[in-house]
C-alpha positions as CSV (number, residue, x, y, z in Angstrom):
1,X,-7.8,-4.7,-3.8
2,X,-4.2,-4.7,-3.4
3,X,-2.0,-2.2,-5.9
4,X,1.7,-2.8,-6.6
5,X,3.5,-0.2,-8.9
6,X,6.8,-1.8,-10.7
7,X,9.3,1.1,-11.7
8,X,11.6,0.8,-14.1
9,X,14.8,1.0,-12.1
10,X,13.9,-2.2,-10.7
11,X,13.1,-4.7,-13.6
12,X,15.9,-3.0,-16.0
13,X,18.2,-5.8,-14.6
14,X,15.7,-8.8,-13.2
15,X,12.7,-10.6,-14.8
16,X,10.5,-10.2,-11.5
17,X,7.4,-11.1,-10.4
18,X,4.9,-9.8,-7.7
19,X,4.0,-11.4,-4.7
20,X,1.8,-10.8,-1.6
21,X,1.4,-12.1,1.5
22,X,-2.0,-11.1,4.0
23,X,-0.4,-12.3,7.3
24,X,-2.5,-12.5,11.0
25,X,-0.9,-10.7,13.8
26,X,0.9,-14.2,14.5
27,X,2.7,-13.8,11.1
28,X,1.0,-16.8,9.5
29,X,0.1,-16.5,5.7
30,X,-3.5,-16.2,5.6
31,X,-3.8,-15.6,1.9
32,X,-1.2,-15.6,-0.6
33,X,-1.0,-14.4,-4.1
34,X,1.2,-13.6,-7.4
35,X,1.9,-13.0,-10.6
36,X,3.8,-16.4,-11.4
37,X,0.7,-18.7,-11.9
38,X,-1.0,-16.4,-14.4
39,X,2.6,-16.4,-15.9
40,X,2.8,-12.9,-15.8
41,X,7.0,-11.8,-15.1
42,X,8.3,-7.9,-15.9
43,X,11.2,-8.0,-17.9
44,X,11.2,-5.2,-19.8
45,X,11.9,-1.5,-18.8
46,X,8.8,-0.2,-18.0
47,X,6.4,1.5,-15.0
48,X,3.9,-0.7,-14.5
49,X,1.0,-1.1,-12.1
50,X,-0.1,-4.6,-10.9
51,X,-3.9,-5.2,-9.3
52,X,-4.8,-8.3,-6.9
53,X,-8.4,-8.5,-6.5
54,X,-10.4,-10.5,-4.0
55,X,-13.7,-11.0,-2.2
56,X,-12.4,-10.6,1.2
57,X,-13.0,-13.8,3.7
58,X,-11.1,-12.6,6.6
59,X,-12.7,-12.9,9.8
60,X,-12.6,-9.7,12.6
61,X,-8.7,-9.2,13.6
62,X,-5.6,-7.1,13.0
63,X,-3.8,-8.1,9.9
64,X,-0.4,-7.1,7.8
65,X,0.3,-7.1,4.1
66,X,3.8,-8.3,2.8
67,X,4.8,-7.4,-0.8
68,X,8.0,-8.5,-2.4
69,X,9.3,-8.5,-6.1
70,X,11.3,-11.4,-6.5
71,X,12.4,-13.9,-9.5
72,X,12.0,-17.5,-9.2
73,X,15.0,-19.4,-11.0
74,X,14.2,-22.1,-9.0
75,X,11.6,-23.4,-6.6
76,X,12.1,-21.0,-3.9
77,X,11.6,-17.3,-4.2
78,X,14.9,-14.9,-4.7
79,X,14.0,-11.3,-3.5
80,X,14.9,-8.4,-5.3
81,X,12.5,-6.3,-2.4
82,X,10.5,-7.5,0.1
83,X,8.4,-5.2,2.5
84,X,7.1,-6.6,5.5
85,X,4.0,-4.9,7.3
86,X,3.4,-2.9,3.8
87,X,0.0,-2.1,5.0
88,X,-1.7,-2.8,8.5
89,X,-5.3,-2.6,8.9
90,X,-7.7,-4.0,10.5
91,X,-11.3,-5.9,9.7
92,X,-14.5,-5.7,11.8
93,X,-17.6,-7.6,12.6
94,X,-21.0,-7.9,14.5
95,X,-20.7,-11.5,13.9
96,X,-18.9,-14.1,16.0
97,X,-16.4,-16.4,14.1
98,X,-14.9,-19.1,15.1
99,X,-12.1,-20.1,12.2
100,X,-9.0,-17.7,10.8
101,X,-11.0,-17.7,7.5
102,X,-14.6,-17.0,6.7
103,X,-14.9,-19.1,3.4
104,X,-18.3,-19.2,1.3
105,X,-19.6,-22.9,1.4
106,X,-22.5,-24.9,0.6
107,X,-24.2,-27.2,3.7
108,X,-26.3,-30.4,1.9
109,X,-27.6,-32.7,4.5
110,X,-29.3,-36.4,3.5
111,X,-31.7,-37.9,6.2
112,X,-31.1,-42.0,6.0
113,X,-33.8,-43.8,7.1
C-alpha cells in the first residue's frame, strides 16, 4: 500500500495528479503507477489522501519509492514535486528467483504425439 496526502497549498494553483515510481537499486522503474488512467486529477482546494494498492511481485532486493505530483498538459509529465527515494525498504525471501519480477502465471503443457 502506498499513501500520498495532497494539501491544499499545492493544488490551489495546478490540476495535479499523483504518480509513483518503485525503482531497484539500479534506478530502473520496476512498477509504475498514477492517478491519470483512472482519470482522477485534483483541482480543487482541498486535503486529500490518495491510496495505491497492490499484491506485491517484487522478488528479494533493496528497492526505492519515487512520488511526484505533476500535471500532464501534454505527453510528458510537468512536476510540480517530485521526491526521489520517498521510502527505501527492503523485500526478503527463502526462495531463489531468478527474474526482477515474481509475476503470477499459469504453465499449460500439450504432449504431441
Amino acid at each position: 500500500v502506498i499513501d500520498v496526502k495532497i494539501t491544499p497549498d499545492i493544488i490551489h494553483s495546478y490540476p495535479v495528479g499523483i504518480a509513483f515510481s518503485i525503482k531497484n537499486k539500479k534506478g530502473q522503474d520496476l512498477i509504475v503507477g498514477d492517478t491519470f488512467k483512472q482519470n482522477i486529477i485534483f483541482s480543487k482546494d482541498g486535503l486529500y489522501k490518495v491510496t495505491f494498492s497492490m499484491k506485491n511481485y517484487l522478488v528479494p532486493g533493496e528497492y526505492y519509492l519515487v512520488a511526484s505530483l505533476e500535471t500532464r498538459e501534454v505527453q510528458l509529465p510537468s512536476y510540480v514535486d517530485y521526491i526521489e527515494g520517498a521510502h527505501y525498504f527492503k523485500v526478503g525471501s527463502n526462495n531463489v528467483y531468478y527474474g526482477m519480477l515474481d509475476v503470477p502465471m499459469v504453465v499449460s503443457v500439450n504432449q504431441f504425439t
